[in-house]
TIVEXDREN-852620 format. One line per field, with one value per residue (C-alpha): residue number from 0; residue in three letters; x, y, z. Coordinates in Angstrom, 1 decimal. Layout:
REM TIVEXDREN-852620
nr <- (NUM / ...)
rest <- (ALA / ...)
east <- (X / ...)
north <- (Y / ...)
up <- (Z / ...)
***
This chain:
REM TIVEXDREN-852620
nr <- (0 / 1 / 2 / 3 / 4 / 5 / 6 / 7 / 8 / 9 / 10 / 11 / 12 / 13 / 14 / 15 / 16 / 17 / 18 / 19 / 20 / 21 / 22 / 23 / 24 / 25 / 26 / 27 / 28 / 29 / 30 / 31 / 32 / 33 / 34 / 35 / 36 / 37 / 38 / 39 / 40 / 41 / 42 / 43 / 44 / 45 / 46 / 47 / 48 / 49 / 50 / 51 / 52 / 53 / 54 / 55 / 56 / 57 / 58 / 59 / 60 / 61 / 62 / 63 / 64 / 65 / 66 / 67 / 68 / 69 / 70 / 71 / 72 / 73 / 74 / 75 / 76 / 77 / 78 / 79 / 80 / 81 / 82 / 83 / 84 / 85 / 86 / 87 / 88 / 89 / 90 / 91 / 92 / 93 / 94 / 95 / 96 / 97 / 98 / 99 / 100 / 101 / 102 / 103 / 104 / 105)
rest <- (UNK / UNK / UNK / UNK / UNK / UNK / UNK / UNK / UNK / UNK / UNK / UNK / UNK / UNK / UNK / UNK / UNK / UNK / UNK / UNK / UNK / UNK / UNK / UNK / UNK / UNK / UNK / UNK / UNK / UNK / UNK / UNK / UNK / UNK / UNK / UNK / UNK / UNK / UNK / UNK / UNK / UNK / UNK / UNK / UNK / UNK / UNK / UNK / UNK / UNK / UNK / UNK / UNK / UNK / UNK / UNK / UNK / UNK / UNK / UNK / UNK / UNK / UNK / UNK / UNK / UNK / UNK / UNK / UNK / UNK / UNK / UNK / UNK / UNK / UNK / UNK / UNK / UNK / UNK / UNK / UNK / UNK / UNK / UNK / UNK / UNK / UNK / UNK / UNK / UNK / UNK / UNK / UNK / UNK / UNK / UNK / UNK / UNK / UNK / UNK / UNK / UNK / UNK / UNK / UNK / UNK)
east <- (-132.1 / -135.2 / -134.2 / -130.9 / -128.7 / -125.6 / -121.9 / -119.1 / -115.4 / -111.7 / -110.5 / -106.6 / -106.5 / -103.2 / -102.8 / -102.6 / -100.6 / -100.3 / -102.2 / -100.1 / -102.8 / -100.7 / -97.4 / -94.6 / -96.6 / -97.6 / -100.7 / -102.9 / -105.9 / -109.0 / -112.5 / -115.5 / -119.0 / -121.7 / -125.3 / -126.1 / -129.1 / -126.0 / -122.1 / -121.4 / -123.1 / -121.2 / -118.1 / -119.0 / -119.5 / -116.2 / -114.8 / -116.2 / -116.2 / -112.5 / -111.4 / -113.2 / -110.3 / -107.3 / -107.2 / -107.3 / -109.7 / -107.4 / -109.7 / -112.1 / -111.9 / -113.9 / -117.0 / -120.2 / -123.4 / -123.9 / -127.8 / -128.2 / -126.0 / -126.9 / -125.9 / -122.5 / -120.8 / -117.8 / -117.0 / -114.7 / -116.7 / -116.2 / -116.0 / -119.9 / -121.2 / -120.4 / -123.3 / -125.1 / -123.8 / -124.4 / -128.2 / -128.2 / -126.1 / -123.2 / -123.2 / -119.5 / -118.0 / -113.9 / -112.4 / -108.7 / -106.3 / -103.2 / -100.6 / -98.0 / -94.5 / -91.9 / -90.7 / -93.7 / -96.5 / -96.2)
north <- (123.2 / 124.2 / 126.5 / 126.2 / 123.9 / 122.0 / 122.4 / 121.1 / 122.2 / 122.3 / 125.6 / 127.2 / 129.8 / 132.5 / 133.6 / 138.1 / 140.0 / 139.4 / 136.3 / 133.3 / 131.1 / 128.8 / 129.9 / 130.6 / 128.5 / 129.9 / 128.9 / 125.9 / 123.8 / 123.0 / 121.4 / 123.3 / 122.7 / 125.2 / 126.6 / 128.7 / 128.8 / 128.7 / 127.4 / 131.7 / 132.3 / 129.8 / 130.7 / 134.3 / 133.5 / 130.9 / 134.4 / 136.2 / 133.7 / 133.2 / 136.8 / 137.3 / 134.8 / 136.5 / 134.7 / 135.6 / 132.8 / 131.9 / 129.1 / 126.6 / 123.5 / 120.7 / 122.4 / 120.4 / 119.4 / 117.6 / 115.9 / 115.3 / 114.7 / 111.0 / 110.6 / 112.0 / 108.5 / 109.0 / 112.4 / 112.9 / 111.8 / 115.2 / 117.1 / 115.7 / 116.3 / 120.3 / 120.3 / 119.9 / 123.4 / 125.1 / 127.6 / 131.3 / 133.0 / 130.2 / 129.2 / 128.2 / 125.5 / 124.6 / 121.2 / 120.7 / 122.9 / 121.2 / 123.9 / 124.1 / 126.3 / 126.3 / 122.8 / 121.0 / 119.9 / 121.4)
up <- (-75.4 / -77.4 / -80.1 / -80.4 / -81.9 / -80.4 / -82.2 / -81.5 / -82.8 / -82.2 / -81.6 / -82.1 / -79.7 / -78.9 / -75.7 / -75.9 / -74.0 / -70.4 / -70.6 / -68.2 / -68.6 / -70.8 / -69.2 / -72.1 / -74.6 / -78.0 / -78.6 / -77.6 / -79.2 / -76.8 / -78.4 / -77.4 / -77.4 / -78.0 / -78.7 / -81.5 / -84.5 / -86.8 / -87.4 / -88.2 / -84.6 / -82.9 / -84.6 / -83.3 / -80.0 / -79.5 / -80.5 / -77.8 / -75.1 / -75.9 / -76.0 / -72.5 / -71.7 / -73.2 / -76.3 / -79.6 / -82.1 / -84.5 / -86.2 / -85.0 / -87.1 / -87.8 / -86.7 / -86.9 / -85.4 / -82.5 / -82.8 / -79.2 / -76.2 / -76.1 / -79.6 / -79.0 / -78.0 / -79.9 / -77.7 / -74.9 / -72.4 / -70.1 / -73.3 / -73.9 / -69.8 / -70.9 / -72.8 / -70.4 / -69.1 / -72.1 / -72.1 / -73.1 / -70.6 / -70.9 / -74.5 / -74.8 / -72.8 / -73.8 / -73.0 / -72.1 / -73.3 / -75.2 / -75.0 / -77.6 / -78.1 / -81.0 / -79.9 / -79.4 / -77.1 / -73.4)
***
């Protein structure tokens, strides 16, 4: 994608009020993929793309660089056909959600 840069990143995400996306769970952890010129504009816009889904951006960790899609081996495979997704109007895409309560993984 000419000018912009692909990152990647592990987001903690709550569920707000009246979201049943994750049933009774308390929060969940999903890696994400994205475009942005900078790690402060993709962290801006996993914010946004998330809260249009009901969830609050609680942190997104291990954020880093992906240098191109072919490079990315070491990615869940699905995780890395995403980026393929990814231009200007759709530059978030989330992985699998891993949904977690007080007692553990759901």
């Amino acid at each position: 994608m000419i000018g912009y840069l692909y990152w990647f990143g592990v987001a903690e995400v709550i569920p707000k009020a009246g979201n049943v996306l994750l049933g009774d769970a308390a929060r969940a952890f999903v890696g994400i993929v994205g475009i942005a010129n900078s790690k402060d504009e993709f962290l801006h816009t996993a914010a946004r793309a998330f809260s249009a889904m009901d969830f609050d951006l609680i942190e997104v960790a291990d954020a880093g660089l992906v240098r191109s899609p072919e490079d990315w081996s070491e990615a869940d495979p699905a995780l890395r056909e995403r980026l393929a997704c990814l231009n200007a109007g759709n530059p978030i895409e989330c992985g699998v959600f891993h949904a977690f309560d007080g007692r553990g993984d759901r």
